[in-house]
DRENVEXKE-375604 format. One line per 8 residues: for each residue x, y, z of N, C-alpha, C, O, CB. Coordinates in steps of 0.05 Angstrom, whole numbers. Glycine has a CB too. Example, Ala and Ser with C-alpha at 12.3 -4.5 7.8 and 13.67 -1.06 7.14 Angstrom:
264/-114/156/246/-90/156/264/-66/156/285/-66/169/226/-89/181 | 257/-45/142/273/-21/143/258/1/157/268/23/161/282/-12/114;
REM end
This chain:
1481/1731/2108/1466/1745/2128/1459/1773/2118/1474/1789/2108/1482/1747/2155 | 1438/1776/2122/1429/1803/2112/1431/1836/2130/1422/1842/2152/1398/1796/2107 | 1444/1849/2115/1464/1878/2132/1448/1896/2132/1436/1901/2111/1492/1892/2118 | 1443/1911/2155/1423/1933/2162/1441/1964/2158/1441/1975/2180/1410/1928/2197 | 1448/1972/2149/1455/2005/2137/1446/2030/2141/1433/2043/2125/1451/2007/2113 | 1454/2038/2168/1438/2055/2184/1447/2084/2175/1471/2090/2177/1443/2050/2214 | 1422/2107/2163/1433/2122/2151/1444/2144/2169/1444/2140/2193/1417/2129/2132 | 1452/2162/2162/1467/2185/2184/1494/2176/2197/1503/2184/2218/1446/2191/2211;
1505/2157/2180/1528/2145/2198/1553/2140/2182/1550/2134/2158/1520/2116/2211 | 1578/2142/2191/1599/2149/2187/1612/2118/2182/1619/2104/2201/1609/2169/2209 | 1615/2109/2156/1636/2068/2159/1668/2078/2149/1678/2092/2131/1619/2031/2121 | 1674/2064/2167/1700/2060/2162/1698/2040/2150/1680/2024/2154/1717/2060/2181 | 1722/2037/2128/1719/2028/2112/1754/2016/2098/1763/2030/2080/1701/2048/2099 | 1767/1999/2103/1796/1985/2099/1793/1986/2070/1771/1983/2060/1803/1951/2114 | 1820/1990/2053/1811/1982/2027/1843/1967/2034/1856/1966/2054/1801/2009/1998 | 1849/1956/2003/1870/1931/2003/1898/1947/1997/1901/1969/1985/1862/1904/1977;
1921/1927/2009/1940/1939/2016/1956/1937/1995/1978/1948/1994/1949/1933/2037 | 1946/1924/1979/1961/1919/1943/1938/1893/1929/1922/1896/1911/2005/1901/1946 | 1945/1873/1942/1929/1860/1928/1888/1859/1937/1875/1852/1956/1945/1831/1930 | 1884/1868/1915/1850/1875/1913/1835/1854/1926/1813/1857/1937/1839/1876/1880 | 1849/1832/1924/1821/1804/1928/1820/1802/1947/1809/1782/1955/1820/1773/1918 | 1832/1824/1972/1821/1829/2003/1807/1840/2016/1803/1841/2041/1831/1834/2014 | 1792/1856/1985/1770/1876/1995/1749/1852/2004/1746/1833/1990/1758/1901/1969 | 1735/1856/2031/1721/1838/2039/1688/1843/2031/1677/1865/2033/1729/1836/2067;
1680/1828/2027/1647/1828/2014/1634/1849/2031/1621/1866/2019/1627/1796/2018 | 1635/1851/2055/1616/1881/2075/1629/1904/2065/1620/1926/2058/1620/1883/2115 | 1654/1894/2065/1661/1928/2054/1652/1939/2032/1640/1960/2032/1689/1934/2048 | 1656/1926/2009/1650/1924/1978/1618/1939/1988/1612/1962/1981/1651/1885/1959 | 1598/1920/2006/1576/1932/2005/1575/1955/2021/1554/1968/2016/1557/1917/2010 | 1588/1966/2037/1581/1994/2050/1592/2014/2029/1584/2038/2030/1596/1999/2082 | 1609/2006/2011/1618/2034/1982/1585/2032/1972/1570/2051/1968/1651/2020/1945 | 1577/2003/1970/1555/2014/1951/1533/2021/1969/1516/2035/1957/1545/1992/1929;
1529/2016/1991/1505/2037/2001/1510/2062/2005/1491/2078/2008/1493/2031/2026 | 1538/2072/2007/1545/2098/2011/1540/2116/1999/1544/2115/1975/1563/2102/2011 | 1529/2138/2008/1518/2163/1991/1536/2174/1976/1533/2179/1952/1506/2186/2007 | 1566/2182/1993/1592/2188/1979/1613/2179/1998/1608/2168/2019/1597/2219/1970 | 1633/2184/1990/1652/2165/1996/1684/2187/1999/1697/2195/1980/1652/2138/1969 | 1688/2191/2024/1711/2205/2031/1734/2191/2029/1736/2167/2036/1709/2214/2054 | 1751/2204/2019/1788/2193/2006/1806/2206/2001/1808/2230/1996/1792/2181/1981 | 1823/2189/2003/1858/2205/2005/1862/2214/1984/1867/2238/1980/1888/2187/2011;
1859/2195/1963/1867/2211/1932/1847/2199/1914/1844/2175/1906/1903/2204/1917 | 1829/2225/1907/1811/2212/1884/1816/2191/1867/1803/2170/1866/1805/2228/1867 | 1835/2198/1853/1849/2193/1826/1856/2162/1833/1852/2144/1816/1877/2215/1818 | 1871/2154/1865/1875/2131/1870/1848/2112/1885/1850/2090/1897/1900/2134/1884 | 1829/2124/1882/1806/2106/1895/1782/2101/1877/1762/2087/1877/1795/2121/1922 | 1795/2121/1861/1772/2113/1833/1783/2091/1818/1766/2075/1808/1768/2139/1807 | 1809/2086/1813/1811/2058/1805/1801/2045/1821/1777/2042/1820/1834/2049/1799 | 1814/2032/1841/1784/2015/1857/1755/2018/1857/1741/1998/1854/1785/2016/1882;
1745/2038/1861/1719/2038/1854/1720/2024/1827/1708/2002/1829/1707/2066/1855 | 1729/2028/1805/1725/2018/1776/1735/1991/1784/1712/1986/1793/1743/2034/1748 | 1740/1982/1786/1751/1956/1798/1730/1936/1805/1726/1913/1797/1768/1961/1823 | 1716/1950/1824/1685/1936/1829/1662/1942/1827/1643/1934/1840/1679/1931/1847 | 1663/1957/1807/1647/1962/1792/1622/1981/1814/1601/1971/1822/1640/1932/1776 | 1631/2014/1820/1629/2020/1843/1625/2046/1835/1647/2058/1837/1648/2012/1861 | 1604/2065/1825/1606/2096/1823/1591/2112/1847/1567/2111/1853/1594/2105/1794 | 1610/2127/1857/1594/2142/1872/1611/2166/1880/1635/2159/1881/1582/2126/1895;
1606/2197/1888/1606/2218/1890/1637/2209/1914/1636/2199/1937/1574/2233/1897 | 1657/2217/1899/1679/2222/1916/1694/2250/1928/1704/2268/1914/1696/2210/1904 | 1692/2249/1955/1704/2282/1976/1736/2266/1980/1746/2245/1989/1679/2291/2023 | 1741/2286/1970/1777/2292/1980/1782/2301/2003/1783/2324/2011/1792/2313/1965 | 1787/2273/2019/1796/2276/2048/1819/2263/2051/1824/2240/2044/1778/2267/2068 | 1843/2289/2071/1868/2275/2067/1883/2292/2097/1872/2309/2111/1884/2282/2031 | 1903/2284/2099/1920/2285/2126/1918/2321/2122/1913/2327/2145/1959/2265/2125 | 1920/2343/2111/1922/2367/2106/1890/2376/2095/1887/2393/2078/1948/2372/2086;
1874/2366/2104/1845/2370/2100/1841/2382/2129/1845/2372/2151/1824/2341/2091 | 1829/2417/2117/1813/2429/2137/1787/2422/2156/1771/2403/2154/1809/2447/2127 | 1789/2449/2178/1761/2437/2197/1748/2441/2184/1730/2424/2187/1749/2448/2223 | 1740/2458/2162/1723/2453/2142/1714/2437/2130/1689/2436/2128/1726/2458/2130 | 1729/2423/2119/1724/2398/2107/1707/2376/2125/1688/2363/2116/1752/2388/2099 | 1716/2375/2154/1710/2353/2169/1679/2367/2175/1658/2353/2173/1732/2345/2197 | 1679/2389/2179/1656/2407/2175/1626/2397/2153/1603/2390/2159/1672/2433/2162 | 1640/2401/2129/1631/2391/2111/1614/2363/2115/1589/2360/2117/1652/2391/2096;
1629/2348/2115/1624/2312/2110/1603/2320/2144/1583/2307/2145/1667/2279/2112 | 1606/2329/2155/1601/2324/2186/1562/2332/2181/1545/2318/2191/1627/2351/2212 | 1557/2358/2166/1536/2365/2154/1525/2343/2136/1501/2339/2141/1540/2388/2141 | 1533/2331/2121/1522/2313/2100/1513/2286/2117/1494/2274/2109/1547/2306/2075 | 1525/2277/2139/1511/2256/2158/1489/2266/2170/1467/2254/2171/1528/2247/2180 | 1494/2292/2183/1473/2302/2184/1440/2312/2186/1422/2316/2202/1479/2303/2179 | 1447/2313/2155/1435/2306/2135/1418/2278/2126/1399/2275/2111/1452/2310/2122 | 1436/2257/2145/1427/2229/2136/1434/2210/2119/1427/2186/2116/1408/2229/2129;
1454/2227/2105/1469/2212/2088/1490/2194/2103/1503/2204/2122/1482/2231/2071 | 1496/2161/2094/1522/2150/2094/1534/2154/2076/1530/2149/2052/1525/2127/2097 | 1559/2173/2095/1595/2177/2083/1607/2143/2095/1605/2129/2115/1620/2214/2106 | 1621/2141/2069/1646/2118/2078/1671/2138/2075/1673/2160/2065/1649/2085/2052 | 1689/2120/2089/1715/2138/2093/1737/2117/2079/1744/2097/2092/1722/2146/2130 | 1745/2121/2060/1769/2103/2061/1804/2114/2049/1811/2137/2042/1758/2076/2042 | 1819/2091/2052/1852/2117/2052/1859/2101/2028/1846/2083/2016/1886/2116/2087 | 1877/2109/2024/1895/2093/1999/1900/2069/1998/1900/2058/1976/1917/2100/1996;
1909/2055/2026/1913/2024/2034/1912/2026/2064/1925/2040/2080/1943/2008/2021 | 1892/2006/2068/1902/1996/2099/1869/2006/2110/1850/2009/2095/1937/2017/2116 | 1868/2008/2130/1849/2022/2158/1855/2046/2159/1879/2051/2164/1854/2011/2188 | 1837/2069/2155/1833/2096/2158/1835/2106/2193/1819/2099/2210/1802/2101/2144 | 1848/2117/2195/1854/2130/2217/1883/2113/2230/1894/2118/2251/1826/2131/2235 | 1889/2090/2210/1914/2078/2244/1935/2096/2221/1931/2092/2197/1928/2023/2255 | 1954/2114/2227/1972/2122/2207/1966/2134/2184/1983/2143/2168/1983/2104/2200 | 1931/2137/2181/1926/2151/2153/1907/2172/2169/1906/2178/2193/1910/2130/2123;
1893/2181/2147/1873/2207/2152/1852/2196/2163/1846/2174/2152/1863/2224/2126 | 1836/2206/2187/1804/2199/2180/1793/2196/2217/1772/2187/2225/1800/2162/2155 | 1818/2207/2234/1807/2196/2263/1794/2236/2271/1775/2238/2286/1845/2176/2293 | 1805/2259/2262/1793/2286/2262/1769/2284/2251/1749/2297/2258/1808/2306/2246 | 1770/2265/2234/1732/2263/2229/1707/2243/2249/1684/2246/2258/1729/2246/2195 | 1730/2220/2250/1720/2202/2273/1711/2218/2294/1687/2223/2296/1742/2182/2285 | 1727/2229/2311/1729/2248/2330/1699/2266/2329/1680/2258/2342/1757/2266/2324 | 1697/2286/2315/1683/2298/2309/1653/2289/2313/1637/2296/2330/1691/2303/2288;
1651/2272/2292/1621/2251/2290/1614/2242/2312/1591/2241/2318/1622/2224/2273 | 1636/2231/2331/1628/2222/2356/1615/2236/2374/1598/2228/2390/1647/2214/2368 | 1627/2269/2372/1623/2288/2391/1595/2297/2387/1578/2295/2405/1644/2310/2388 | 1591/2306/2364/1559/2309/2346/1545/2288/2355/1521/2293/2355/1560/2305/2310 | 1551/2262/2365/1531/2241/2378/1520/2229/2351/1497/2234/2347/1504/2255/2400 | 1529/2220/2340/1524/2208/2313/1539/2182/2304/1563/2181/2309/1530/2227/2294 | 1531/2169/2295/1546/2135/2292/1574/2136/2273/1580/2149/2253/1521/2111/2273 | 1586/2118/2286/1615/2103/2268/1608/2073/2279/1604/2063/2301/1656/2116/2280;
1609/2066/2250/1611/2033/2243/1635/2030/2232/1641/2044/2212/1590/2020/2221 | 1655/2012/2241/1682/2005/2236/1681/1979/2225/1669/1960/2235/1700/2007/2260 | 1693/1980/2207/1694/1948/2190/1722/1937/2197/1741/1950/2204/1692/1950/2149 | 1722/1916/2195/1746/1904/2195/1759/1898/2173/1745/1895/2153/1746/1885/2208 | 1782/1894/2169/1799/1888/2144/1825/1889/2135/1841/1882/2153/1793/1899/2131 | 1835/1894/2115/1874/1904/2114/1883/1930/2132/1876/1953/2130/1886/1916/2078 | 1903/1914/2151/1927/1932/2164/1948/1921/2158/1950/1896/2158/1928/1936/2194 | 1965/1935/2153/1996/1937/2146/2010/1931/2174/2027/1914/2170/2005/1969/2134;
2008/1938/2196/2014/1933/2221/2007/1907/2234/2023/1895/2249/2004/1951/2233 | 1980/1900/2227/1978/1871/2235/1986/1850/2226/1995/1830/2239/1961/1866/2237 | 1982/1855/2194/1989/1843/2179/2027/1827/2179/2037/1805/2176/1979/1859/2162 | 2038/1856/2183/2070/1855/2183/2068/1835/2219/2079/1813/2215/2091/1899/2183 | 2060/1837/2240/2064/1839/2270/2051/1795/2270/2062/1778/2285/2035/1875/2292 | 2036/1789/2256/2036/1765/2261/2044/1744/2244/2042/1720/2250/2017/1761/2266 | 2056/1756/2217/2080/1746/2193/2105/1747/2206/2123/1733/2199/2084/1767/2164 | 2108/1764/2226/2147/1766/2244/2157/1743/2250/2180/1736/2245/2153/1781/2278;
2134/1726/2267/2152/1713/2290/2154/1724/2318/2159/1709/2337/2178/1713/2281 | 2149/1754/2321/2157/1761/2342/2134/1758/2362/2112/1751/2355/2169/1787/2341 | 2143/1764/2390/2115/1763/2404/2095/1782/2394/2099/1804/2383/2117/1768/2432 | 2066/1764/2401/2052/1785/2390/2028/1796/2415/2012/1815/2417/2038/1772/2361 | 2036/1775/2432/2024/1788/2463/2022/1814/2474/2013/1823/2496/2040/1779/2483 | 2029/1822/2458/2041/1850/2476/2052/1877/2454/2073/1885/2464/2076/1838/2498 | 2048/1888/2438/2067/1906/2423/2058/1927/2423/2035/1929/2429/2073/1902/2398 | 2071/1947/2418/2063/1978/2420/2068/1995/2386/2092/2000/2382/2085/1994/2448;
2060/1998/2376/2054/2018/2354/2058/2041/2349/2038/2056/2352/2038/2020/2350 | 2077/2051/2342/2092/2077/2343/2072/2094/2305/2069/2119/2305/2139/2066/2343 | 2067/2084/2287/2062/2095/2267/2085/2103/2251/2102/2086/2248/2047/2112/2272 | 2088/2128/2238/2100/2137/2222/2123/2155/2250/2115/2162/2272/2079/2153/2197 | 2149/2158/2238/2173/2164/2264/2169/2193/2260/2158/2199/2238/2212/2151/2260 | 2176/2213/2277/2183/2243/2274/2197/2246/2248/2211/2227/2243/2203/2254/2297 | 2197/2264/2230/2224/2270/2225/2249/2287/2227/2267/2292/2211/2222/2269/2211 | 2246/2299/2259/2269/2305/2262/2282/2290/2279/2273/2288/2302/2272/2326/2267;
2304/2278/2271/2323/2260/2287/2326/2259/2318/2325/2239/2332/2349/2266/2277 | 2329/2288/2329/2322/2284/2357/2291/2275/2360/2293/2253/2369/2329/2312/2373 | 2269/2279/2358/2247/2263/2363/2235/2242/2358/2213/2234/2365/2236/2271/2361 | 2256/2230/2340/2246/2204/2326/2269/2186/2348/2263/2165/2359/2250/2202/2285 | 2292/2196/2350/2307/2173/2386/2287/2179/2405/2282/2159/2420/2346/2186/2407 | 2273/2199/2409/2256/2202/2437/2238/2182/2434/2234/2165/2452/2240/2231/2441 | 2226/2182/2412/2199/2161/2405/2211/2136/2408/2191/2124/2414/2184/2163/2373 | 2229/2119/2408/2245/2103/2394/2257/2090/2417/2261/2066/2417/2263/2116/2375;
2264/2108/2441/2271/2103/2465/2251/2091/2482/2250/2071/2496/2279/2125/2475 | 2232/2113/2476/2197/2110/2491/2192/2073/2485/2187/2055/2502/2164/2136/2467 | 2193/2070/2463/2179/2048/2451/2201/2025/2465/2192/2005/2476/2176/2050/2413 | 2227/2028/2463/2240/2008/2472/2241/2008/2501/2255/1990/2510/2264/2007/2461 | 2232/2023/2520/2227/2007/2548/2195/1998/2550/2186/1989/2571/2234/2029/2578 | 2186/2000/2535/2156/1983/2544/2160/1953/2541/2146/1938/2554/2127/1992/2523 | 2179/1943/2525/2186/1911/2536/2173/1898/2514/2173/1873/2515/2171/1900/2568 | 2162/1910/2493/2145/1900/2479/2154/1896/2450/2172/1909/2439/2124/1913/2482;
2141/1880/2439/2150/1880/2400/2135/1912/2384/2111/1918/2381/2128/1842/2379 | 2154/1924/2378/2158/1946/2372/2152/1942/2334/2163/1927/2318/2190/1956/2386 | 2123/1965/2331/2116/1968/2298/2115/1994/2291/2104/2013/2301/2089/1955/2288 | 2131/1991/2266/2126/2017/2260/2129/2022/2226/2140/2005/2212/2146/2035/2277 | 2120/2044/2216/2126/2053/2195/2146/2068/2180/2156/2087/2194/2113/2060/2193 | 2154/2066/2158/2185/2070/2148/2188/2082/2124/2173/2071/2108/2199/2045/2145 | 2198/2098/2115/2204/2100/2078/2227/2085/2080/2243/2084/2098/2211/2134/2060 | 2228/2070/2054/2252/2054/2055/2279/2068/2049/2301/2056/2049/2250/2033/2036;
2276/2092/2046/2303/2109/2047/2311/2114/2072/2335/2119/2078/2301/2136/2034 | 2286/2114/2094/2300/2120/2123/2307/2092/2134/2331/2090/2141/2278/2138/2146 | 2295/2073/2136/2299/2046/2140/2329/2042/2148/2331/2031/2170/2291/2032/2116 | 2348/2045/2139/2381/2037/2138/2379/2049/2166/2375/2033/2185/2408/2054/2110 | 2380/2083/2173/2380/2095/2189/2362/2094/2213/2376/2094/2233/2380/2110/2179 | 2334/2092/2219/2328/2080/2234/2328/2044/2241/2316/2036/2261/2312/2092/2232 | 2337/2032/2230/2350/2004/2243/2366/2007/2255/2367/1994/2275/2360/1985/2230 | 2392/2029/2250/2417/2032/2264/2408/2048/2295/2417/2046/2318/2439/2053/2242;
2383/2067/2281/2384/2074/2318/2368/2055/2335/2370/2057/2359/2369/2106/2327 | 2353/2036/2323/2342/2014/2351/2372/2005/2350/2382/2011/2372/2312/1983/2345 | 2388/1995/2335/2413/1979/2350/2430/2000/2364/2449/1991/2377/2434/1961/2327 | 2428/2028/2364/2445/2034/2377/2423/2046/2406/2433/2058/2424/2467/2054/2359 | 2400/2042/2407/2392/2046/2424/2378/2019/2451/2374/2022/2475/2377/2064/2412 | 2374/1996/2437/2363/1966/2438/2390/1950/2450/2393/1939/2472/2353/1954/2403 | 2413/1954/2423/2431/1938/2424/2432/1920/2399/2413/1906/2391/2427/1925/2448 | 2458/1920/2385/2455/1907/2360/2448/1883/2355/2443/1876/2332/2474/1908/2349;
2445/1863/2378/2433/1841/2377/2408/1837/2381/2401/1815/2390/2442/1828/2389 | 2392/1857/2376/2361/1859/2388/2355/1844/2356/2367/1845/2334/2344/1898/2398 | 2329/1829/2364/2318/1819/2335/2299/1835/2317/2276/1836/2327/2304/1793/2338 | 2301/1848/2295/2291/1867/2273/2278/1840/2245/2288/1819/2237/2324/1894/2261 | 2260/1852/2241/2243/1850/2229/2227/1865/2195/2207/1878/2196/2235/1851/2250 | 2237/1861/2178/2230/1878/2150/2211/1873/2138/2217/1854/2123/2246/1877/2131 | 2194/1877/2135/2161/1870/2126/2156/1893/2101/2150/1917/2104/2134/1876/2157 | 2160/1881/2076/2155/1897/2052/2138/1886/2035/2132/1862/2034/2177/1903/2039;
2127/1908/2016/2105/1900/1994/2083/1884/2002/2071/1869/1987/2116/1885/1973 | 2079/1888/2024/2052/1858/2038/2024/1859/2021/2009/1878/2014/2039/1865/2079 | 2024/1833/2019/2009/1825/2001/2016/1827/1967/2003/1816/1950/1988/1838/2008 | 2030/1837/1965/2033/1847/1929/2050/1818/1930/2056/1802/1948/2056/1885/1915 | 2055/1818/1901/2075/1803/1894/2095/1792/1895/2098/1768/1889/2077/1805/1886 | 2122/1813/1907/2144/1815/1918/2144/1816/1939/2163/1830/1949/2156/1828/1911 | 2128/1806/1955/2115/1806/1993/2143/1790/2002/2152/1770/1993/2076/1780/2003 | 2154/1808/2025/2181/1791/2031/2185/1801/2065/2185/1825/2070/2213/1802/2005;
2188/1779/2088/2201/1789/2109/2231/1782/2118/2240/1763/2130/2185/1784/2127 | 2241/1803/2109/2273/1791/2125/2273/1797/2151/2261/1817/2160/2304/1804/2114 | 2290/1774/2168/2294/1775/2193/2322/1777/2202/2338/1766/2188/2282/1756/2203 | 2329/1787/2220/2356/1780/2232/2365/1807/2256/2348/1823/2265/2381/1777/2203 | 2392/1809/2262/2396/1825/2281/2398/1854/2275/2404/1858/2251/2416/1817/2293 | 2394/1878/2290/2392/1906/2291/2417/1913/2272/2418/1926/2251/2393/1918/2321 | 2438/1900/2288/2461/1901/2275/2472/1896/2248/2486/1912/2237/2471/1891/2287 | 2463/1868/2235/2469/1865/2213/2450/1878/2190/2458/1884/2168/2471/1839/2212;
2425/1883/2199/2404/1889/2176/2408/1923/2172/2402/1930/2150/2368/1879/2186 | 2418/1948/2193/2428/1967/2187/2445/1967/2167/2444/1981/2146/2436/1973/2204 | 2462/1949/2175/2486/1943/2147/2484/1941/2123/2497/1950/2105/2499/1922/2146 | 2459/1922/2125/2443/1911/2099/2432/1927/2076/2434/1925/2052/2422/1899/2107 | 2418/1947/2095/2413/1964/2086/2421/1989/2084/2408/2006/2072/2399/1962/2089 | 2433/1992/2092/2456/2010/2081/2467/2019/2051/2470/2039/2036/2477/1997/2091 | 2471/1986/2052/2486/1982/2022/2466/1990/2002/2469/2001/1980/2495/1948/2015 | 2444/1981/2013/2419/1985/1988/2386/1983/2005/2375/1965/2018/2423/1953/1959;
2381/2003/1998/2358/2012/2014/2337/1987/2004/2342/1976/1983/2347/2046/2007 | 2313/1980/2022/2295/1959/2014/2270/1977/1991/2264/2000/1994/2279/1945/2047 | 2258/1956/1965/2252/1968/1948/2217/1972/1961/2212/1956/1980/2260/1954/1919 | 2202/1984/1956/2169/1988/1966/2168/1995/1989/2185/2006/2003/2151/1965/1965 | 2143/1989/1997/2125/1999/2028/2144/1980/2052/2147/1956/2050/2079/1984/2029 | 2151/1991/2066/2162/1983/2087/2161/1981/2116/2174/1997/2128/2174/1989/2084 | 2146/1961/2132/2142/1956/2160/2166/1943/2171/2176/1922/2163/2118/1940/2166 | 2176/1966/2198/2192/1960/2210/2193/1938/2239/2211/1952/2248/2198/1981/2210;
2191/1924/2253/2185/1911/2274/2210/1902/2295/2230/1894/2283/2171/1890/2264 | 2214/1902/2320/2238/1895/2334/2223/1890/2355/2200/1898/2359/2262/1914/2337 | 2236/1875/2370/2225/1855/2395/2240/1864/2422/2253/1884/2420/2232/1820/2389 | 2240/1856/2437/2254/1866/2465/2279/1869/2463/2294/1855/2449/2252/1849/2489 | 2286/1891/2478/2322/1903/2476/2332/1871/2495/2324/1855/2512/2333/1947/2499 | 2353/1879/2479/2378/1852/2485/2386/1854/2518/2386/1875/2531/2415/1858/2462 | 2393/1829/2529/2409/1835/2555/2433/1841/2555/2452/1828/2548/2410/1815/2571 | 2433/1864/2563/2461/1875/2562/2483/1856/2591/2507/1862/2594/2456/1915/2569;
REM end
């Protein structure tokens, strides 16, 4: 089917969450109609671009990118140019950089075209097992310990299968606080490396997988998931 590429407009743009052969054919083509192409880390989006064989004028856009910056790109649509936006892995704006620009463009009355493609969240949330009727999405936790139980609390009375994001060094530690906030029999969920090679979900209780990991933290990218607190 043949794609209409409307200039002055802002694509979101998913790139792959390890393995490449998920970049989906629309996407591939909105890099190449793109005038330039906003990103988290040059250095890591130019290999993909080289990858598909893909040159075009890259802006360094990242979670500590000024109003300036959004400023910037915000003039170049403007202008009439299509900016694509894309992050390091996954969907731009769920957990990464790129919704201060969304935001913006919208306000200016100017187009966002959203592509569909790799999430780490969806991806991890219908690989569980758990319900998927219903879940709530917490992102990346506080990191100070009192606001990451507040968040954590929040998330465990909505009743729902609970996703979130992790370094696998905190992982041991937040499993232990859904079981000590859930209940150690609540069912947890480990979703690592998705899509790469070593793609692995362990399952089992709050209780035992704290333990688990404990002993030895889980190796790569790590999605956390837990399902309704236990009946006490």
């Amino acid at each position: 089917m043949e794609q209409h590429w409307p200039t002055g407009t802002l694509y979101i743009v998913p790139t792959p969450l390890g393995n490449l052969a998920d970049m989906t054919l629309r996407s591939v083509e909105a890099l190449k109609q793109a005038d330039l192409i906003a990103c988290e880390d040059t250095r890591h989006s130019l290999r993909l671009l080289n990858y598909l064989g893909i040159s075009k004028p890259l802006w360094s856009y990242h979670a500590h990118s000024t109003d300036r910056k959004v400023g910037e790109l915000l003039r170049e649509l403007q202008l009439g140019k299509r900016v694509a936006i894309i992050s390091d892995a996954g969907t731009p704006g769920l957990s990464d950089p790129g919704t201060p620009l969304v935001q913006a463009v919208v306000k200016a009355g100017l187009t966002v075209i959203s592509l569909p493609g790799p999430c780490a969240a969806i991806t991890a949330l219908v690989g569980s097992g758990l319900p998927t009727d219903r879940f709530f999405f917490i992102g990346f936790l506080p990191r100070r310990p009192s606001r990451a139980k507040k968040a954590l609390q929040e998330a465990v009375q909505t009743g729902s299968t609970v996703v979130l994001y992790e370094s696998p060094y905190r992982a041991a530690e937040t499993i232990g606080l859904i079981a000590d906030l859930a209940g150690s029999n609540t069912p947890v969920v480990v979703a690592r490396e998705l899509t790469k090679i070593h793609e692995e979900f362990v399952r089992g209780t709050a209780g035992a997988l704290a333990v688990r990991y404990a002993e030895k933290a889980p190796l790569g990218e790590v999605v956390i998931l837990f399902g309704e607190k236990e009946n006490s």
